[in-house]
C-alpha positions in Angstrom: 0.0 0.0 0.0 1.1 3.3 -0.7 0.6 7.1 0.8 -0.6 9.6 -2.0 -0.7 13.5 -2.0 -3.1 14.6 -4.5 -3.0 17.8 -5.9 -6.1 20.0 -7.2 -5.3 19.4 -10.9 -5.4 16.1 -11.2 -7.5 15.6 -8.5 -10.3 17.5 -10.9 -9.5 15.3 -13.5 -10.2 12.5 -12.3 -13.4 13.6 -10.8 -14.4 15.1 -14.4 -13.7 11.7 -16.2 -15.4 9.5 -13.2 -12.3 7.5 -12.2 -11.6 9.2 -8.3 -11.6 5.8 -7.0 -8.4 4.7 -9.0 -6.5 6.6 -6.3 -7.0 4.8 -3.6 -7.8 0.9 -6.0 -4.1 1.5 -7.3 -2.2 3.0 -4.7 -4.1 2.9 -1.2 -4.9 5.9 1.0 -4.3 9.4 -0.2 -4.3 13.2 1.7 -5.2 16.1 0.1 -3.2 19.7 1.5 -5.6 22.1 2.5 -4.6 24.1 0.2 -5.4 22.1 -2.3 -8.4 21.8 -1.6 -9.5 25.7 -1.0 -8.5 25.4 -5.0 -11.1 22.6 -5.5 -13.6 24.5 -3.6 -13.0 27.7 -5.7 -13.0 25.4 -9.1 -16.0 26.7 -10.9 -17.2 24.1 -13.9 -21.2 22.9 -14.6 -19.3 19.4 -15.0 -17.3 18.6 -11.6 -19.9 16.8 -9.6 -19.4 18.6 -5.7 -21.2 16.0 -4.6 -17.4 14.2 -4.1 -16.9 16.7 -1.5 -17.7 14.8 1.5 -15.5 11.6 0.7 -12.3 14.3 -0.3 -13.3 16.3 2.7 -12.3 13.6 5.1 -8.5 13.6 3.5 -7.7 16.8 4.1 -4.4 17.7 5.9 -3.1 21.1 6.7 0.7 21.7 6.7 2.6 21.8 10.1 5.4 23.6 8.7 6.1 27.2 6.9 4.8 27.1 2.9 8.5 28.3 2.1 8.1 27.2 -1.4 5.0 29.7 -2.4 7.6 31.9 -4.5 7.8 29.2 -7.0 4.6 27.2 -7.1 1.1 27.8 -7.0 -0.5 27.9 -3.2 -2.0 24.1 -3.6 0.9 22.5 -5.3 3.7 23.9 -2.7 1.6 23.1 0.2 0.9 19.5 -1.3 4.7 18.8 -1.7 5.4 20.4 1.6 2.7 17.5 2.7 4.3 15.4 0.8 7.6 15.6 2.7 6.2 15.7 6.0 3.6 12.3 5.7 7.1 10.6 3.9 4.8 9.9 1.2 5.3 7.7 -1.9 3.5 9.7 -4.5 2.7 13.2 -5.1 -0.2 12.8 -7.9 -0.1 16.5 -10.4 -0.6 17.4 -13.1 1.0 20.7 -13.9 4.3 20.5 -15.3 6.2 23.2 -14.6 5.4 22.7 -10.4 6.2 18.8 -11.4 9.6 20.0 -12.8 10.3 22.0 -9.4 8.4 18.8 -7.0 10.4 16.6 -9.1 14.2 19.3 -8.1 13.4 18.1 -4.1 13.2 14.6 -5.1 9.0 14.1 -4.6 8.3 10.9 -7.1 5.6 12.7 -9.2 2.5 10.7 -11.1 0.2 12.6 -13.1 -3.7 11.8 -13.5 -2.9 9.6 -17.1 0.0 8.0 -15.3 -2.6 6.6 -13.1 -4.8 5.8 -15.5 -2.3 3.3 -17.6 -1.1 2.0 -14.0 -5.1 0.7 -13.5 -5.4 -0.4 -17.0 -1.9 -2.4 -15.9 -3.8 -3.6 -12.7 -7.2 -4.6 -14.5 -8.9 -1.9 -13.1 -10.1 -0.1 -16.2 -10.9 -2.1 -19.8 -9.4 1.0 -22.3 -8.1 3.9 -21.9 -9.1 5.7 -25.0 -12.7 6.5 -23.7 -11.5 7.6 -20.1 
């Protein structure tokens, strides 16, 4: 079983093409920085279902340290690799690439939201990519 920090991008992805569940069928439990999800909160699109909220709501994890890395990355995404660090987790699921360039600088092992899709297709979990 692995630890997952999942970041606001991705984490809408997923939600948008039905597949949230994968997270936790392919790697196990996964956090959410709070952060992160104030971003998801503020995400405004007729075609993310809220109604996920209370199952991601229970994930949530606030930071115990300083959000020293801010001046480079987006709110969410630095407080979800500060999280990261500080659960020792496996994964840091994202899907912007410019913070992923800079996550993957401190040594976070980054998966983005397609990345997880063609590790369930690996696992069984999902029949064919090309309509997800």
């Amino acid at each position: 079983m692995k630890l997952v920090i999942a970041d606001t991008g991705a984490l809408i992805s997923l939600v948008l093409v039905g597949h949230i569940d994968l997270i936790e069928k392919v790697f196990g439990d996964f956090y959410i920085a709070n952060a992160a999800w104030e971003e998801l909160n503020d995400y405004e699109n007729t075609e993310f279902d809220k109604s996920i909220f209370p199952y991601l709501g229970k994930r949530i994890v606030k930071i115990k340290s300083r959000n020293h890395l801010s001046v480079i990355m987006d709110y969410g995404e630095s407080e979800s690799v500060i999280l990261y660090e500080e659960l020792m987790a496996d994964y840091l699921l994202i899907d912007d690439n410019k913070a992923r360039i800079i996550a993957e600088s401190f040594d976070v092992n980054c998966i983005g939201s397609i990345g997880l899709l063609v590790k369930a297709k690996q696992k069984g979990l999902i029949n064919d990519l090309r309509p997800v």
